[in-house]
C-alpha positions in Angstrom: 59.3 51.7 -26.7 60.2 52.6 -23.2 60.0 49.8 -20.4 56.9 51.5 -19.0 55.0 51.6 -21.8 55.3 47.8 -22.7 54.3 47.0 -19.4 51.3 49.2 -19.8 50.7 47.5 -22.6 51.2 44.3 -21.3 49.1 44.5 -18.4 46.1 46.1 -20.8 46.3 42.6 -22.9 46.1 40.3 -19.8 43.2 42.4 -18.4 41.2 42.3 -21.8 42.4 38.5 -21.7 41.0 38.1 -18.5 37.9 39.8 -19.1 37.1 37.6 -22.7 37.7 34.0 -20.7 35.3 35.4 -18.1 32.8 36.5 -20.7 33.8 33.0 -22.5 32.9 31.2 -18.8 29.7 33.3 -18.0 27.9 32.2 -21.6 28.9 28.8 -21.2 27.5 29.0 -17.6 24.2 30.5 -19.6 24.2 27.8 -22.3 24.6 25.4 -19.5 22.1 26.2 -17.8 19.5 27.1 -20.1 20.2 23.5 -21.8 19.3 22.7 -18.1 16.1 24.6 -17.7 14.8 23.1 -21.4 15.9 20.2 -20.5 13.6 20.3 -17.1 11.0 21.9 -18.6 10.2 20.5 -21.8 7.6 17.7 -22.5 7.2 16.2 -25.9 3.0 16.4 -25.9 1.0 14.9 -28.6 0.6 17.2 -31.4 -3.6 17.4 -31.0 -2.9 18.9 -27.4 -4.2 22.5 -26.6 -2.1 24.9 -24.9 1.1 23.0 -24.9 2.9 25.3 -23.5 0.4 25.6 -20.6 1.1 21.9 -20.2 4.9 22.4 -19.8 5.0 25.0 -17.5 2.3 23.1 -15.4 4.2 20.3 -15.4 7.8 22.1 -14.7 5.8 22.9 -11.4 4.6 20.1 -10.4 7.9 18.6 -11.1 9.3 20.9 -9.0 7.2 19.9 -6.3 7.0 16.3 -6.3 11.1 16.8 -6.4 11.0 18.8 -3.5 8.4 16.2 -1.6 10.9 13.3 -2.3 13.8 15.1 -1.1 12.3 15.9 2.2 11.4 12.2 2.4 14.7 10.9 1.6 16.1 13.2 4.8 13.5 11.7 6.7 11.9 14.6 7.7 8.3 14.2 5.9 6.1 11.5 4.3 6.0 12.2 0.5 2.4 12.8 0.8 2.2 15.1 3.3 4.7 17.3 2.0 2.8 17.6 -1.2 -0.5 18.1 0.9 1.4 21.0 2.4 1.9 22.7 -1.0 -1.6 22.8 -1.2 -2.8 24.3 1.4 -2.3 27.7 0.3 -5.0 27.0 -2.5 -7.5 26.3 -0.1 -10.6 28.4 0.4 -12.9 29.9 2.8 -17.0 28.7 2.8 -17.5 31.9 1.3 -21.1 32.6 0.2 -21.9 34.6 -3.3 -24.9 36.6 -4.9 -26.0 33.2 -6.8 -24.7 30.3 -3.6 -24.9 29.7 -0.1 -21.8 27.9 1.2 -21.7 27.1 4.3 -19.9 23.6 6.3 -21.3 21.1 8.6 -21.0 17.9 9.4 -22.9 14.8 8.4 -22.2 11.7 10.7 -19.4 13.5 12.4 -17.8 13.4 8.3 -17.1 17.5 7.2 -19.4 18.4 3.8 -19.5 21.9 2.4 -23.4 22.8 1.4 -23.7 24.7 -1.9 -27.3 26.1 -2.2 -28.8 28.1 -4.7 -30.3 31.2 -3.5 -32.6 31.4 -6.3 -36.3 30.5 -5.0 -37.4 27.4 -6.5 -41.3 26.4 -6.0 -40.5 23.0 -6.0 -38.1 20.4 -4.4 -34.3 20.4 -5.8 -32.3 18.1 -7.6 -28.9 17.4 -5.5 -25.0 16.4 -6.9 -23.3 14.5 -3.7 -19.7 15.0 -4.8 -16.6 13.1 -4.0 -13.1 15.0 -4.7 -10.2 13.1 -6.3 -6.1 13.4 -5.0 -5.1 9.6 -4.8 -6.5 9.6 -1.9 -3.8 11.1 0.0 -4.3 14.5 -1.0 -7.2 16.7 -1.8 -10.1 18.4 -0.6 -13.6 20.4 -1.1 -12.0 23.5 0.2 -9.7 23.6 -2.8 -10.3 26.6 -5.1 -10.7 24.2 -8.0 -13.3 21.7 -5.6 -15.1 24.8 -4.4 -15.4 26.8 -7.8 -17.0 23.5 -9.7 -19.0 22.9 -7.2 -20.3 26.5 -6.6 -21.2 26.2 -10.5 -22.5 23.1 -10.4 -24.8 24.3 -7.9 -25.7 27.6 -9.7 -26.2 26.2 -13.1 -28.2 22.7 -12.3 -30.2 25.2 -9.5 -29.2 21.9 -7.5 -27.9 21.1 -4.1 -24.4 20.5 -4.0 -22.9 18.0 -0.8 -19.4 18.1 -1.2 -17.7 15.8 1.4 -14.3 15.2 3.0 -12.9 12.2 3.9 -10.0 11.0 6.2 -6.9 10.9 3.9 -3.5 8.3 3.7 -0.8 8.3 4.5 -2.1 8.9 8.4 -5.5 6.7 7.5 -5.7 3.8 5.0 -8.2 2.0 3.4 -11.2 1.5 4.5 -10.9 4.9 5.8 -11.7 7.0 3.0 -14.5 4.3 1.8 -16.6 4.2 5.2 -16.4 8.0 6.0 -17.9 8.9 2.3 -20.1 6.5 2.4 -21.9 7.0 6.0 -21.9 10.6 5.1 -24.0 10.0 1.8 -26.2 7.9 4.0 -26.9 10.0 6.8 -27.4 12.8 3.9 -30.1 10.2 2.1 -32.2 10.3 5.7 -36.1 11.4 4.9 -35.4 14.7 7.8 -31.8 15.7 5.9 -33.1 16.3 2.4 -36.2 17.9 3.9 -34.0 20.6 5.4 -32.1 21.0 2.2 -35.0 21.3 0.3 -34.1 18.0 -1.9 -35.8 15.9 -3.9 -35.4 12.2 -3.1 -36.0 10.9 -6.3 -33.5 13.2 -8.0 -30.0 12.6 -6.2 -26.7 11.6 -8.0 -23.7 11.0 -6.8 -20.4 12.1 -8.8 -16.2 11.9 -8.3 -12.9 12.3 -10.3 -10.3 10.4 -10.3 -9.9 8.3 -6.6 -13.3 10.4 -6.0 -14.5 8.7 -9.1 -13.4 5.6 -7.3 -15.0 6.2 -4.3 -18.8 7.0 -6.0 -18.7 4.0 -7.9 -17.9 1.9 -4.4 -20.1 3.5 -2.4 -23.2 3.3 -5.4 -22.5 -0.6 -5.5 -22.7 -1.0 -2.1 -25.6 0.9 -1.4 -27.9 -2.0 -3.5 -27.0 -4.3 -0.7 -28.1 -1.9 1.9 -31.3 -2.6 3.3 -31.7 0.2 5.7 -31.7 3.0 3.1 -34.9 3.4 1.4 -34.0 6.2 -1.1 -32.5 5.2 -4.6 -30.0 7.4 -6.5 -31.2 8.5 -9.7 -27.5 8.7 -11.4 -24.0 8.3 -11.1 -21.2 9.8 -12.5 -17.8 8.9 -13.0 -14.9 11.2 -13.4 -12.1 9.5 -15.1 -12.0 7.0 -12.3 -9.3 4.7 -11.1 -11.2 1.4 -10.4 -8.9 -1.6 -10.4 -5.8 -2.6 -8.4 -4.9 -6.1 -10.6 -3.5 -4.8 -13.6 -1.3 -1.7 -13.9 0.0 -2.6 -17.6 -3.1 -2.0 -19.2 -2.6 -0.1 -23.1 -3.2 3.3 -21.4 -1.1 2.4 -18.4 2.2 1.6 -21.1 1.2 4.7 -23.8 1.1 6.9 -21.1 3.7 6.0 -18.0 5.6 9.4 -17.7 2.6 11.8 -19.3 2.3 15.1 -17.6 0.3 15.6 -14.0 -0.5 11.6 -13.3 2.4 9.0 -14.3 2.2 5.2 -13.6 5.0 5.9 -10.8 2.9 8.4 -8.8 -0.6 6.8 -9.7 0.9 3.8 -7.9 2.1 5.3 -5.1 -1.7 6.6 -4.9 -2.8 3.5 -4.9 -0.1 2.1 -2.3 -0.6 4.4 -0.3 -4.3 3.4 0.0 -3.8 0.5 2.0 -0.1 0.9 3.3 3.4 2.6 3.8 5.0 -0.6 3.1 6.5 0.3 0.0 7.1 -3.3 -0.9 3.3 -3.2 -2.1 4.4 -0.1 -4.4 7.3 -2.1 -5.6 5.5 -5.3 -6.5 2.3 -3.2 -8.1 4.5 -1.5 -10.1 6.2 -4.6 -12.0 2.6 -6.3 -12.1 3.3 -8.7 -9.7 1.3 -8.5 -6.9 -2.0 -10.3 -7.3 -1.4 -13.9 -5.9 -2.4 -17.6 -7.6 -5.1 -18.0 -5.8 -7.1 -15.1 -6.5 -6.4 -15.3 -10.3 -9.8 -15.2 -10.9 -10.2 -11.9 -10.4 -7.8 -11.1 -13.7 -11.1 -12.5 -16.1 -12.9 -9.2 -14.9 -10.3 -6.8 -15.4 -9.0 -8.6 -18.7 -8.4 -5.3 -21.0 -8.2 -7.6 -24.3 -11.6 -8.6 -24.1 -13.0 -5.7 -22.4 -11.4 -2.6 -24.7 -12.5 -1.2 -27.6 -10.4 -2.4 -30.6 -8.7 1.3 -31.4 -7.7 1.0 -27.7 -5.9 -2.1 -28.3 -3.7 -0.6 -30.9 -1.5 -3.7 -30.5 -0.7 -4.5 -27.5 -0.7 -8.4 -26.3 -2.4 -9.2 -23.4 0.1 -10.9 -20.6 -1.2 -11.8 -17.1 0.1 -10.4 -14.5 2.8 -12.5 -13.2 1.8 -14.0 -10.0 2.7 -12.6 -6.4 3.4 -13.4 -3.0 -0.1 -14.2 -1.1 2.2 -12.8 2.1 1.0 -9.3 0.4 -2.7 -10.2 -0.1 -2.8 -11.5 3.1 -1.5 -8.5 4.7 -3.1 -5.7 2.6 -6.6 -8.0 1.4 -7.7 -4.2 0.6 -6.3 -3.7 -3.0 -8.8 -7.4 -3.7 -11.6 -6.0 -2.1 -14.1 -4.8 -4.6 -14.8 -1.6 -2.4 -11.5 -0.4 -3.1 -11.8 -1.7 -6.8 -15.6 -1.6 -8.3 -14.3 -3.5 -11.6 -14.0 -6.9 -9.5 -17.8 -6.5 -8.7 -19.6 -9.3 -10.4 -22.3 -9.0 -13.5 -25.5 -9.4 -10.8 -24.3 -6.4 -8.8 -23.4 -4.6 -11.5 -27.2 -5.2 -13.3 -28.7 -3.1 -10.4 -27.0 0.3 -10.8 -28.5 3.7 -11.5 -27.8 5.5 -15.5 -24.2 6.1 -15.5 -22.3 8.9 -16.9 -18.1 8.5 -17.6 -16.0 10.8 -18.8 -12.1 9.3 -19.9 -9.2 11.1 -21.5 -6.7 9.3 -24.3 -4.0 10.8 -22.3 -5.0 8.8 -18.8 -3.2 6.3 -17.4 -6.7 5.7 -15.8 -8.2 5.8 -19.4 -8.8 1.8 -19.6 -10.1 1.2 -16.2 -13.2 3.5 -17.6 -13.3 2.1 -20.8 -13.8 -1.9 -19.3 -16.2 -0.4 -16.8 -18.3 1.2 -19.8 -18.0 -2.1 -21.6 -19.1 -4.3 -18.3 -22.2 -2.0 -17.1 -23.0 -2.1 -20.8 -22.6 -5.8 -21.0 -24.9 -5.9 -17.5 -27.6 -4.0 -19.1 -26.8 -0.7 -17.4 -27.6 3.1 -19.5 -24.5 4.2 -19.8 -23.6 7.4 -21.5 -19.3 7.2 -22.3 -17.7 10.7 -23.0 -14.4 10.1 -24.4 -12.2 13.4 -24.5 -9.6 12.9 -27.6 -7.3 15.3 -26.4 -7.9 15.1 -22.5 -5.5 14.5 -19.9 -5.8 13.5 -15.9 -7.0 16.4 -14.2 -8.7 18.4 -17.2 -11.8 18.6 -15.4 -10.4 20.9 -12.6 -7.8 22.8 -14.4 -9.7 25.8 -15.4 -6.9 27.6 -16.7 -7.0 25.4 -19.9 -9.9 26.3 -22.3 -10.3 22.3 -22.8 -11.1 22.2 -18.7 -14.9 24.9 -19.8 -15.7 22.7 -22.6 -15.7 19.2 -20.3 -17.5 21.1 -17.4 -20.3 22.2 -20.0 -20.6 18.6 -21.0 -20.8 17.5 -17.9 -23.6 19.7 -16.5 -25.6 19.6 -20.0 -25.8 15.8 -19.1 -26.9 15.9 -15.6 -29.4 18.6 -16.6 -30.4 15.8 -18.8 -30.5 12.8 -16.9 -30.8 14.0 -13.1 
């Protein structure tokens, strides 16, 4: 073999060498990364879960997200929050009216509401839903596409008056914010002249709220007993799985389900941080259970989840008391003791006086057990209470209407105010 041809030949093998290690490097690259990708992406779901894979992929995304939001705030360029609120804006909506709705936006004691009325004519007086969007209080609100589509519906298949209504939101405003602004726009709404030009029916109002809006209609329902100035009485409430206590965030649904999809204990307790501060020492010391101080222990025997729960909600847990805090935080933030912020420290005489109440809670909640001891409490008080527990629901099912699960809890939901308002 000529000198030539053996370093032809030789030059051939290092090329194909060259080109295997690469191909060798690039799949490893793939494996990698696709181990990566699973890795992010995959969520081990109970096995009664619908759609799984819907789950994942929604949960990648708000992954993604939340990820991004921290990062930003880590640089210092954003507040966590307001990043978030960012992504959301897109989904937003116009007051755009339909063949079966009129939508229009106004403003009721200087508080923005979005009108939905029926455009149906109705011989008599309506029935009216005053609704309260969720988002931690921080994000949220009734432009949304999922806000505006359930309450367009709501509207449409009650024939009722929907008031959907904005309030200031944290981090810029904190608590009692959000509290007073819902609550002196469902009182300038309850005025004799205000339901006259809506065409509503005084003695067939509700109000209604998921999540931190669930929190919101069961404060502002207590607090309208004790209001002597408005005359009118709401025929129902009801409560979306609401978040309704501050004292105890180790509760059986708060350990079972910590890192489930959409609402984990870390961001749930931001949410409620974030409610009455930026100090993120309150975060810290919620999170470990350890922020409720000696001398408002008290407060623990109304949110005690061993005598409050169900049995098969128990499934073993021991009750522990919170470990007790520094009153420095109380004293600073008295909001998260203030029974406005959390309806489950009202007492049993306040509690006596509500209106028939309808909650929905999902197994897969961290929230699940602060609706479960308000059931048990209004029931204890004497209260009609209807309880619709959703075996295989999660935070958030109620908007999500991509998820078959989200139609069947809406349907519930408007069969029993059909009912009952």
């Amino acid at each position: 073999m000529s000198v030539l041809k053996l370093s032809q030949q030789l030059c051939i093998q290092k090329k194909e060498k060259q080109i295997y290690y690469s191909m060798g490097r690039k799949s490893l690259y793939l494996l990698i990364l696709g181990v990566l990708v699973a890795y992010y992406a995959y969520t081990p779901l109970p096995h009664n879960l619908e759609e799984p894979w819907k789950m994942m992929w929604l949960n990648t995304y708000l992954k993604t997200f939340s990820h991004l939001a921290t990062f930003v705030e880590l640089l210092g360029l954003n507040h966590y929050m307001d990043t978030l609120r960012y992504f959301m804006s897109p989904n937003e909506t116009p007051p755009t009216s339909d063949e079966n709705v009129t939508v229009t936006e106004t403003t009721f004691n200087d508080i923005p509401v979005r009108v939905y009325v029926p455009k149906r004519k109705s011989e008599a007086l309506r029935r009216s839903v005053f609704y309260i969007h969720g988002g931690g209080w921080c994000l949220g609100s009734a432009a949304l596409f999922e806000c505006d589509l359930q309450s367009r519906q709501t509207a449409d298949r009650l024939d009722a008056v929907v008031i959907s209504v904005n309030y200031r939101l944290a981090p810029m405003y904190h608590f009692p914010v959000q509290f007073e602004d819902v609550y002196n726009a469902l009182r300038w709404f309850l005025r004799k002249n205000i339901l006259e030009k809506y065409g509503v029916n005084p003695e067939r109002i509700g109000v209604s709220g998921d999540s931190a809006g669930g929190n919101l209609a069961a404060a502002v329902v207590q607090q309208l007993l004790d209001d002597q100035d408005v005359k009118i009485k709401l025929k129902i409430q009801s409560l979306i799985y609401p978040a309704l206590q501050t004292s105890d965030v180790d509760t059986p649904s708060y350990q079972e389900n910590s890192h489930f999809p959409i609402l984990p204990k870390s961001l749930m307790v931001r949410f409620w941080s974030e409610y009455f501060t930026t100090d993120r020492s309150l975060e810290k010391a919620m999170y470990s259970n350890q922020h409720i101080p000696l001398e408002s222990s008290h407060v623990l025997k109304l949110v005690n989840w061993s005598s409050l729960l169900p049995e098969r909600f128990k499934k073993g847990y021991v009750y522990k008391n919170p470990a007790y805090g520094s009153s420095e935080l109380a004293r600073k933030y008295p909001g998260f003791l203030d029974v406005r912020a959390a309806p489950l420290l009202a007492d049993d005489n306040k509690l006596r006086g509500l209106p028939p109440t309808y909650v929905i809670t999902c197994q897969y909640d961290v929230l699940r057990d602060d609706g479960l001891m308000y059931v048990t409490r209004l029931q204890n008080a004497g209260v009609q209470v209807t309880h619709n527990h959703i075996e295989d629901g999660f935070h958030g099912v109620f908007s999500l209407r991509t998820f078959e699960i989200s139609h069947r809890v809406m349907d519930q939901y408007i069969s029993w105010l059909s009912e009952n308002l």
